[in-house]
DOMARVO-776586 format. One record per residue: x, y, z of N, C-alpha, C in turn. Coordinates in steps of 0.05 Angstrom, whole numbers, padded with zeros to 5 digits, always signed. Layout:
// residues N
XYZXYZXYZ...
// end
This chain:
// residues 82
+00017-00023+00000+00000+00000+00000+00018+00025+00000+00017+00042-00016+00031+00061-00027+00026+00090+00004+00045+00101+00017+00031+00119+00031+00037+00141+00017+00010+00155+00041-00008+00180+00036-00008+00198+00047+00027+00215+00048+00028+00235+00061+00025+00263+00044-00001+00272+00056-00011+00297+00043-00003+00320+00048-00009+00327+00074-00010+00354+00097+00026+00355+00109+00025+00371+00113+00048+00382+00131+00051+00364+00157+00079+00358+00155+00097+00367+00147+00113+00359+00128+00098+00333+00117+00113+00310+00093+00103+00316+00066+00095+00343+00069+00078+00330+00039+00102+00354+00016+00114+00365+00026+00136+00369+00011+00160+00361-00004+00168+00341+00029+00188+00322+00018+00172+00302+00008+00155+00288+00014+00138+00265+00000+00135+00272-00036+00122+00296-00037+00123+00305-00057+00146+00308-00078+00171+00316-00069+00189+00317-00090+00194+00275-00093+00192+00264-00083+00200+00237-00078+00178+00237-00097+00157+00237-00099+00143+00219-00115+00133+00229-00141+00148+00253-00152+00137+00266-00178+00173+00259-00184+00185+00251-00173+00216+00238-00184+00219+00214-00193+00218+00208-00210+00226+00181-00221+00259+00165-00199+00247+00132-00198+00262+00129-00180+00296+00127-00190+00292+00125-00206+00328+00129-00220+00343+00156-00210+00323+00178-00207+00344+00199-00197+00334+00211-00162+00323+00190-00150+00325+00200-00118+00347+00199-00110+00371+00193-00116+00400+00195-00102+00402+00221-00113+00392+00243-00133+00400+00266-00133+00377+00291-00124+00355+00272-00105+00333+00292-00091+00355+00300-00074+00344+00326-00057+00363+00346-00041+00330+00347-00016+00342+00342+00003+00317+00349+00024+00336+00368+00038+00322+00385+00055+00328+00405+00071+00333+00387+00099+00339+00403+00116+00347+00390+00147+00325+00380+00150+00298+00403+00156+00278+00402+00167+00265+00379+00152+00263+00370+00123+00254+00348+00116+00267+00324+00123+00294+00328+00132+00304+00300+00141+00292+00294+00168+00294+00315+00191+00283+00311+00210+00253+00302+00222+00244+00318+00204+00206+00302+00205+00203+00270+00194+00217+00271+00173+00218+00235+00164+00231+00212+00189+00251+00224+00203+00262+00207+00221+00251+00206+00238+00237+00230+00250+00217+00222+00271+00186+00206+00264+00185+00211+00241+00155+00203+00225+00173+00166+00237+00189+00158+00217+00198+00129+00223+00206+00121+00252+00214+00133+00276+00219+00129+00297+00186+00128+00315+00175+00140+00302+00145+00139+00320+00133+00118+00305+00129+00122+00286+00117+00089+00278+00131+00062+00281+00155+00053+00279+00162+00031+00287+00157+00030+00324+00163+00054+00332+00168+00042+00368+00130+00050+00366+00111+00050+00356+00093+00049+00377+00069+00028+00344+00087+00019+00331+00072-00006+00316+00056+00012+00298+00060+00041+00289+00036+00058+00275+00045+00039+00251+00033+00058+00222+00034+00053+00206+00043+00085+00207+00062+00094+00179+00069+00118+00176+00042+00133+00169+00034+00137+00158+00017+00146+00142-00015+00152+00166-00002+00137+00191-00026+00137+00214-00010+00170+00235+00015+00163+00236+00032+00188+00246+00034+00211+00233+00030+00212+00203+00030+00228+00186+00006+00240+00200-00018+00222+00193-00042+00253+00201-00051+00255+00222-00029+00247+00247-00024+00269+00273-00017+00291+00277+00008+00284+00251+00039+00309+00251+00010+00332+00224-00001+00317+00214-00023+00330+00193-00048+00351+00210-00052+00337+00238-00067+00357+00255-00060+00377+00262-00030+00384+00250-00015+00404+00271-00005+00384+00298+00001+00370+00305+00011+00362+00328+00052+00362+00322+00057+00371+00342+00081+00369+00335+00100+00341+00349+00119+00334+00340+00133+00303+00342+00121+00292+00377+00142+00318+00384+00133+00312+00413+00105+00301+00417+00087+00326+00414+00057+00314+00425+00052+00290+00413+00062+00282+00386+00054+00247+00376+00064+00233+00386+00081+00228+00399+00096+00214+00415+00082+00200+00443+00077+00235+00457+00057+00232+00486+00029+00221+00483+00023+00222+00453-00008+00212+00450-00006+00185+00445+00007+00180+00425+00012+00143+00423+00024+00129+00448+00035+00150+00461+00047+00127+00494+00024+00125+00511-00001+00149+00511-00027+00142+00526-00031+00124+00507-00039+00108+00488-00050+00100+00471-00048+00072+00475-00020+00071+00473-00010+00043+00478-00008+00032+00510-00009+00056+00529-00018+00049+00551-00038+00042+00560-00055+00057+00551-00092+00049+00554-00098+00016+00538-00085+00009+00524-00089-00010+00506-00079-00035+00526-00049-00027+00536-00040-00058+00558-00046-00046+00585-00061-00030+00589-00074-00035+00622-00108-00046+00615-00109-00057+00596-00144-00072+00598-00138-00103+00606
// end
């Protein structure tokens, strides 16, 4: 399943990635700030089992890394205290 990052803050870098043919992504150029949102986008979804594209439209609410972070740890707490 292809993801579906629309909104801010991925949908820039997402965007140059996917109107690029894959032969020349070794010569996309992301900015800091796009490297930084993707690594946290991948560090919150593997440690709390998301799917990217489920973190995407937290970071898409306006929530910033931090607050996705504190919301998926209630999340996954409420989930193993039943």
């Amino acid at each position: 399943m292809p993801l579906r990052f629309v909104g801010p803050p991925y949908g820039k870098a997402y965007g140059r990635y996917k109107q690029m043919p894959r032969e020349q992504w070794r010569n996309m150029e992301l900015g800091d700030d796009d490297i930084e949102h993707l690594v946290n986008l991948r560090f919150l979804a593997e440690r709390y089992g998301q799917t990217p594209d489920a973190v995407a439209a937290l970071r898409g609410r306006g929530l910033s890394a931090v607050q996705v972070n504190s919301e998926l740890r209630r999340s996954k707490s409420a989930l193993t205290s039943r």
